[in-house]
C-alpha positions as semicolon CSV with decimal commas, in nm:
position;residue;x (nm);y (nm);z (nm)
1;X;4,789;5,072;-5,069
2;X;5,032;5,241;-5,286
3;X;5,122;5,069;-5,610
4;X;5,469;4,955;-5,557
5;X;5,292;4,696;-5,360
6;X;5,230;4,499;-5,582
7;X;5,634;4,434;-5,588
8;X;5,584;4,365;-5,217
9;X;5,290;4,105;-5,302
10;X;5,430;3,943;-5,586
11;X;5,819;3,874;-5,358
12;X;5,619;3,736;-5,041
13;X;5,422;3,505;-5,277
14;X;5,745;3,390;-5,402
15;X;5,924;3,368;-5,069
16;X;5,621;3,172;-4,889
17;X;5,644;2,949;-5,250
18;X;5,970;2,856;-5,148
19;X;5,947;2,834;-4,707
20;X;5,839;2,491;-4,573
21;X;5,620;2,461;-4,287
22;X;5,489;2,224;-4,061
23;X;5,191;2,147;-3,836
24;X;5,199;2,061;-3,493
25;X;4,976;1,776;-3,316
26;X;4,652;1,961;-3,291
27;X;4,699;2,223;-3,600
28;X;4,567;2,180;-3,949
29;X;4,837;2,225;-4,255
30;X;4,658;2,330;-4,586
31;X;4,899;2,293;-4,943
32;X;4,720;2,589;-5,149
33;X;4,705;2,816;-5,392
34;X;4,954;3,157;-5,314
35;X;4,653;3,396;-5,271
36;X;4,429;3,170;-5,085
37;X;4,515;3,286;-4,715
38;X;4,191;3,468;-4,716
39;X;4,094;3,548;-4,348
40;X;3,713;3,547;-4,458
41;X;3,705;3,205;-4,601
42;X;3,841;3,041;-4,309
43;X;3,631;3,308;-4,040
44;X;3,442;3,065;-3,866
45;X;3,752;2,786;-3,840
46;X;3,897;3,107;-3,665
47;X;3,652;3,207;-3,409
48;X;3,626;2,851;-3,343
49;X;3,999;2,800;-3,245
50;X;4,151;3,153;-3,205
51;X;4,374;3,077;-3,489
52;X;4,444;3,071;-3,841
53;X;4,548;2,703;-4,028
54;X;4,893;2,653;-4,131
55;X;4,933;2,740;-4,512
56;X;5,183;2,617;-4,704
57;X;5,185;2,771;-5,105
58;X;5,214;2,642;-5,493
59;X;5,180;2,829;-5,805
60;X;5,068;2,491;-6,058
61;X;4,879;2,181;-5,958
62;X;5,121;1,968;-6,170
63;X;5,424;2,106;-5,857
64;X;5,121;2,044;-5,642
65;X;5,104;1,718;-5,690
66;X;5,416;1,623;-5,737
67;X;5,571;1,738;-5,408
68;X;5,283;1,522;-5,200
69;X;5,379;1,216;-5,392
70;X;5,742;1,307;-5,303
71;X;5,660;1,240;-4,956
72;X;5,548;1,632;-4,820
73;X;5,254;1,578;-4,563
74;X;4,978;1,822;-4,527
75;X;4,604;1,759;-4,401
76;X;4,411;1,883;-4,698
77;X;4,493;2,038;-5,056
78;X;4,325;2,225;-5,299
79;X;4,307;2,075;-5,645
80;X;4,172;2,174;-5,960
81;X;3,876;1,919;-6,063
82;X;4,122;1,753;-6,344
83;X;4,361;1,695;-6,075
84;X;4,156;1,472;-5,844
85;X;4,224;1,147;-6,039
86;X;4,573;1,162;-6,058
87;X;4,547;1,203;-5,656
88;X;4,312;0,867;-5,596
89;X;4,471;0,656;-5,854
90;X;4,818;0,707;-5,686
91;X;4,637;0,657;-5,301
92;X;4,758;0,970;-5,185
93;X;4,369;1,042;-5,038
94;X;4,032;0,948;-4,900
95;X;3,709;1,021;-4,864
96;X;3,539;1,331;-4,669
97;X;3,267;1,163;-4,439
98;X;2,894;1,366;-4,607
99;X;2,771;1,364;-4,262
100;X;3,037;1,649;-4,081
101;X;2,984;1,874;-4,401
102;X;2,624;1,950;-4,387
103;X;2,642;2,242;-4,612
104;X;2,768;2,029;-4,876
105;X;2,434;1,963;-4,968
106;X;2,430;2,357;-5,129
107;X;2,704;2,272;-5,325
108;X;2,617;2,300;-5,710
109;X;2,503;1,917;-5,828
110;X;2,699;2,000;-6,105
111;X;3,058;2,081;-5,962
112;X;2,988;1,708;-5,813
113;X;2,879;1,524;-6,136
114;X;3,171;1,251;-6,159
115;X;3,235;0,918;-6,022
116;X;3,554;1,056;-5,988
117;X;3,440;1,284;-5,737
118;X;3,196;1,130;-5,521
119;X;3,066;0,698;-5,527
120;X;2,952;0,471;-5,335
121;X;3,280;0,511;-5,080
122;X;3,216;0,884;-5,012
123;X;3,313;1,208;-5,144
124;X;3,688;1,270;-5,283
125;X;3,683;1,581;-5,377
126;X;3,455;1,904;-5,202
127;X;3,413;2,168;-5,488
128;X;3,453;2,506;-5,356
129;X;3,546;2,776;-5,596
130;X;3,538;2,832;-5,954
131;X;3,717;3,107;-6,231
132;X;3,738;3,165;-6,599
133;X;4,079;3,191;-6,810
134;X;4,009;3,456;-7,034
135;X;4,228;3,772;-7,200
136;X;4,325;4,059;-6,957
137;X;4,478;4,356;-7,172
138;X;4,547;4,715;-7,057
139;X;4,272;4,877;-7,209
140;X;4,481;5,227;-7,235
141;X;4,727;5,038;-7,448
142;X;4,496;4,799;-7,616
143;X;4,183;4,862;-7,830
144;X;3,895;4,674;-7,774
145;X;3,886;4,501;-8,129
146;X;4,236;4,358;-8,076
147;X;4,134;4,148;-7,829
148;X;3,773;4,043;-8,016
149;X;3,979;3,760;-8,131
150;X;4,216;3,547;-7,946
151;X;4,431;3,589;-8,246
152;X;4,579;3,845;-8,053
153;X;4,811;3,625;-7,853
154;X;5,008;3,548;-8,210
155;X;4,999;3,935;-8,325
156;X;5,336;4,031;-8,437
157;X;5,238;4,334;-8,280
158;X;5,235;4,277;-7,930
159;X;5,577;4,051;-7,949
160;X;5,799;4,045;-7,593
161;X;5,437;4,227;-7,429
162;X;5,277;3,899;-7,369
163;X;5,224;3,674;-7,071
164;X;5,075;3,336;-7,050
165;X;5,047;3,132;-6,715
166;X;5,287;2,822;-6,662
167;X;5,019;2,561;-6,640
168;X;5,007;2,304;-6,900
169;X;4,617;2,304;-6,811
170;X;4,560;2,676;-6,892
171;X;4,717;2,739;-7,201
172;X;4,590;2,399;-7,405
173;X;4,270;2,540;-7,272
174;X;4,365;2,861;-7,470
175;X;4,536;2,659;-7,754
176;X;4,206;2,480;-7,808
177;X;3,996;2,788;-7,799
178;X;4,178;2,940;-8,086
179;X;4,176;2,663;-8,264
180;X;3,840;2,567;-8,281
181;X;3,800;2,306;-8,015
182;X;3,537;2,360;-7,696
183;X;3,543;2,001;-7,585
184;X;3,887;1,856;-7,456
185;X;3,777;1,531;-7,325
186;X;3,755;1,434;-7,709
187;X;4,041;1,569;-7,910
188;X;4,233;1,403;-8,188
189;X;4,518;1,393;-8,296
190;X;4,505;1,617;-8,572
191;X;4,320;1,891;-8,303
192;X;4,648;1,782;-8,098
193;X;4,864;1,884;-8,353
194;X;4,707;2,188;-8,464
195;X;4,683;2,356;-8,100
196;X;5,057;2,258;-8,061
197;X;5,149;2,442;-8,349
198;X;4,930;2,734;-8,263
199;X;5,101;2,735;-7,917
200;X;5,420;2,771;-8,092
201;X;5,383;3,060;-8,270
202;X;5,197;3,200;-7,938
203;X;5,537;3,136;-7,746
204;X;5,728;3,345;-8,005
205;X;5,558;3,671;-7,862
206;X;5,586;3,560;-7,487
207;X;5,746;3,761;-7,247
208;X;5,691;3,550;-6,927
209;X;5,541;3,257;-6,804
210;X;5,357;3,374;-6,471
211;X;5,407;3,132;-6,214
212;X;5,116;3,277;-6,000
213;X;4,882;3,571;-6,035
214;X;5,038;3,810;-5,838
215;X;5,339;3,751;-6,065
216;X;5,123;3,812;-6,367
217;X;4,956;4,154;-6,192
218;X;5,310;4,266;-6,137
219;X;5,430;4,208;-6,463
220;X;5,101;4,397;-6,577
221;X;5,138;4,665;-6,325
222;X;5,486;4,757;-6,441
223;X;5,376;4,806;-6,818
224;X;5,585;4,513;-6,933
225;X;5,294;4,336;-7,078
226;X;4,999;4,470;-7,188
227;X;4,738;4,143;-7,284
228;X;4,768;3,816;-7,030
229;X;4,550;3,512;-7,056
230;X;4,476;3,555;-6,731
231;X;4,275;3,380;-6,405
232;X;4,054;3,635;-6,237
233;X;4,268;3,694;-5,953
234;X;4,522;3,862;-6,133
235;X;4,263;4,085;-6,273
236;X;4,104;4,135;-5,930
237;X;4,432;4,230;-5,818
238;X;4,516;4,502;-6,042
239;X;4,167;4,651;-6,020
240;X;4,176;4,693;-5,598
241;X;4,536;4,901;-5,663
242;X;4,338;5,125;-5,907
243;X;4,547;4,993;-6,238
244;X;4,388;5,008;-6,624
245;X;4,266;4,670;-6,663
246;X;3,974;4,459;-6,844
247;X;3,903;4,089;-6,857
248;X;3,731;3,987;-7,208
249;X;3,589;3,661;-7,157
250;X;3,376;3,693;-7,516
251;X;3,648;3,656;-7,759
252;X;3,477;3,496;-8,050
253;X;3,694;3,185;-7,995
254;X;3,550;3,201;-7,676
255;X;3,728;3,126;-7,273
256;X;3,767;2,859;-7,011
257;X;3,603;2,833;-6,687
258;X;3,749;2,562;-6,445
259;X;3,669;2,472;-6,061
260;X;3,903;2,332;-5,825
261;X;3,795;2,226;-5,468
262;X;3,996;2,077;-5,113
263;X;4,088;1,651;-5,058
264;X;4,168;1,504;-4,779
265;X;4,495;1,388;-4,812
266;X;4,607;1,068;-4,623
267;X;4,810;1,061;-4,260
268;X;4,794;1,436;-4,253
269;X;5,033;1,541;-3,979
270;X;4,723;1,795;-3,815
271;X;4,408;1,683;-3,647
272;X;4,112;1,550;-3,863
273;X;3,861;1,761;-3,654
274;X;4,004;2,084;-3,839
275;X;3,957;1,982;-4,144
276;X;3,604;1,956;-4,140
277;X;3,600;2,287;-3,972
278;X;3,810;2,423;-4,239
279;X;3,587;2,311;-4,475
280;X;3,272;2,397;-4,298
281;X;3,383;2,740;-4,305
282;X;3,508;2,771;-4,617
283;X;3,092;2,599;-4,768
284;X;2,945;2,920;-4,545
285;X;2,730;3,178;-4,754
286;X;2,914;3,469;-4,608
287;X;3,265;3,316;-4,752
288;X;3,163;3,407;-5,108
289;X;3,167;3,792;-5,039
290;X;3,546;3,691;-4,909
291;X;3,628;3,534;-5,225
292;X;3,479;3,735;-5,473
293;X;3,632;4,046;-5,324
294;X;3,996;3,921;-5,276
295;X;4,021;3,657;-5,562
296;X;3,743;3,708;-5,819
297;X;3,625;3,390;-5,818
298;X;3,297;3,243;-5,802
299;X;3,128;2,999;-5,492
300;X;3,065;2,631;-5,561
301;X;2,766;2,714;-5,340
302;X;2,410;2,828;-5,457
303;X;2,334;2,946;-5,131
304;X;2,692;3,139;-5,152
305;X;2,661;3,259;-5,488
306;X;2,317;3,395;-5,382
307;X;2,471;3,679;-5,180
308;X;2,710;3,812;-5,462
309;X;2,461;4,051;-5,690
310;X;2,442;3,916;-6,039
311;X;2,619;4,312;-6,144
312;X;2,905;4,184;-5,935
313;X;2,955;3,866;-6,105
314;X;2,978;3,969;-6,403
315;X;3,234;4,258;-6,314
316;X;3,431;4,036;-6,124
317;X;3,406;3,781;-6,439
318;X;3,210;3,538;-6,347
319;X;2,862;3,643;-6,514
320;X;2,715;3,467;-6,795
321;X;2,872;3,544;-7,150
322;X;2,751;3,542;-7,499
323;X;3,077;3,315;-7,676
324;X;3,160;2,959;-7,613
325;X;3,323;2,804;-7,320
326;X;3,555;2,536;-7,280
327;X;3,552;2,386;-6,954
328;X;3,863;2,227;-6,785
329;X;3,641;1,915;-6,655
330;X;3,889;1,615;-6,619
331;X;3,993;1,486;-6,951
332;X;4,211;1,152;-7,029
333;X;4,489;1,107;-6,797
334;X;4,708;1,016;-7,097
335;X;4,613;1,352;-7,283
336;X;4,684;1,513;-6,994
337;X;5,048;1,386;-6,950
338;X;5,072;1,427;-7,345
339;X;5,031;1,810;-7,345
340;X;5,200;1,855;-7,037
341;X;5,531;1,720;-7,235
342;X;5,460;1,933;-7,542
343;X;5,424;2,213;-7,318
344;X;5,744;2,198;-7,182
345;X;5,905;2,129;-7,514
346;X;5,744;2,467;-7,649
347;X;5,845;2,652;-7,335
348;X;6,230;2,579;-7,433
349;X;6,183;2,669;-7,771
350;X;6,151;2,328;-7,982
């Protein structure tokens, strides 16, 4: 591929953002991430039915969610974890039956450790992939010690060449981080307060907010920004089109990891039957060499994860590190909606 494509990638993303689509009596619509049309994770859904689902795109799981409690139908989505509350207190799924999804049982216990996720009416929410949030940087443009520290995202000297991702979720998780704050499902008010104002002086050297990752790889690509806090697709991304790129995930503040999974959403339009195929497909061992290679991300399965050479991992950024971690587990609802307001309040500047 020549690099101008990533222009090409990062307009169809937007244009399939914006297209509706719709699922006929016997077909299976799935509301996902822009990226996740991976023919490998859905391989055996394929040879089973000759085609592939229906995909229908979002860039944030906040836009996620609100469109399918505006009414949009679809037969399964793909949540982050922290998301999978807000979609069972407002009714909008139900449980996946244990005994179609044998290969659930391979599933890391601890991607499953919530009554949130699974009690004693079944299982809400099937864990299927995981990432980290972490600082990509051109390292031709930026040395290594700048980015030692996520101080770097409030460095005069890289005003207008910054990006952060427009996800409320994301960059509290950074906010935190630089602040001193691993845990989120325990901060105060004063922690609150200090990441806000942190986040503030962060937005004064933004350039962009990237919607999606291929926004963020293009914006990378071009040389308009040079240090991103940054999913691993993105950084997978630039890497298979040959650009500089490196993903520091041991700042001494530390990086995020999160995991996000599919939920049956109630009176999909498609047939039931295809979801569990879709999802038995997607919990097969040979679907993490699919992921890994095209996103970056990691396997909720041990089986899975077993295939993917530990070298791999920890190129691809999902290795063990030596600095903390804050993990986006779900945190108070009310939090939740607090920082997504003060979010959008920094965003335009107040």
């Amino acid at each position: 591929m020549k690099k101008s494509s990533l222009l090409l990638v990062s307009a169809a993303a937007a244009l399939a953002l914006s297209l509706p689509a719709k699922a006929g009596e016997s077909s299976l619509l799935v509301f996902d991430w822009a990226g996740f049309e991976v023919e490998g994770l859905y391989q055996a859904y394929k040879d089973k039915y000759g085609d592939a689902p229906t995909y229908s795109f979002y860039g944030d799981d906040d836009e996620a969610y609100q469109k399918i409690a505006s009414g949009f139908k679809a037969d399964v989505a793909h949540p982050c974890s922290q998301m999978v509350s807000k979609y069972r207190d407002a009714g909008l799924i139900e449980p996946w039956d244990p005994a179609k999804i044998p290969a659930l049982a391979d599933i890391d216990p601890k991607y499953l450790d919530s009554p949130i996720f699974k009690d004693d009416k079944g299982v809400w929410f099937i864990p299927t992939d995981w990432g980290a949030a972490a600082i990509a940087y051109n390292p031709e443009e930026v040395p290594a010690e700048d980015v030692a520290s996520l101080q770097v995202f409030v460095n005069p000297k890289y005003q207008g060449r910054i990006s952060l991702p427009n996800s409320s979720d994301d960059v509290w998780s950074l906010a935190y981080l630089a602040t001193g704050v691993t845990d989120w499902t325990k901060v105060t008010d004063e922690q609150f307060a200090a990441a806000a104002a942190w986040l503030r002086e962060a937005h004064k050297n933004v350039l962009s907010y990237w919607a999606d990752p291929a926004e963020q790889a293009q914006t990378m690509a071009s040389g308009e920004v040079l240090i991103s806090w940054s999913w691993n697709d993105g950084v997978t991304a630039l890497r298979n089109e040959n650009y500089p790129v490196a993903f520091q995930r041991e700042a001494k503040e530390g990086s995020a990891t999160f995991f996000c999974g599919y939920v049956n959403l109630k009176d999909g339009p498609g047939d039931e039957a295809r979801a569990y195929d879709f999802m038995n497909s997607w919990l097969r061992p040979e679907a993490a060499r699919a992921l890994v290679d095209n996103i970056g991300y990691g396997h909720s399965s041990l089986k899975a994860m077993e295939t993917i050479p530990l070298e791999e991992q920890v190129t691809a950024g999902i290795g063990p590190v030596k600095a903390p971690i804050l993990p986006q587990v779900p945190n108070d609802p009310q939090q939740r909606e607090k920082q997504l307001a003060e979010f959008e309040k920094i965003k335009a500047g107040f």
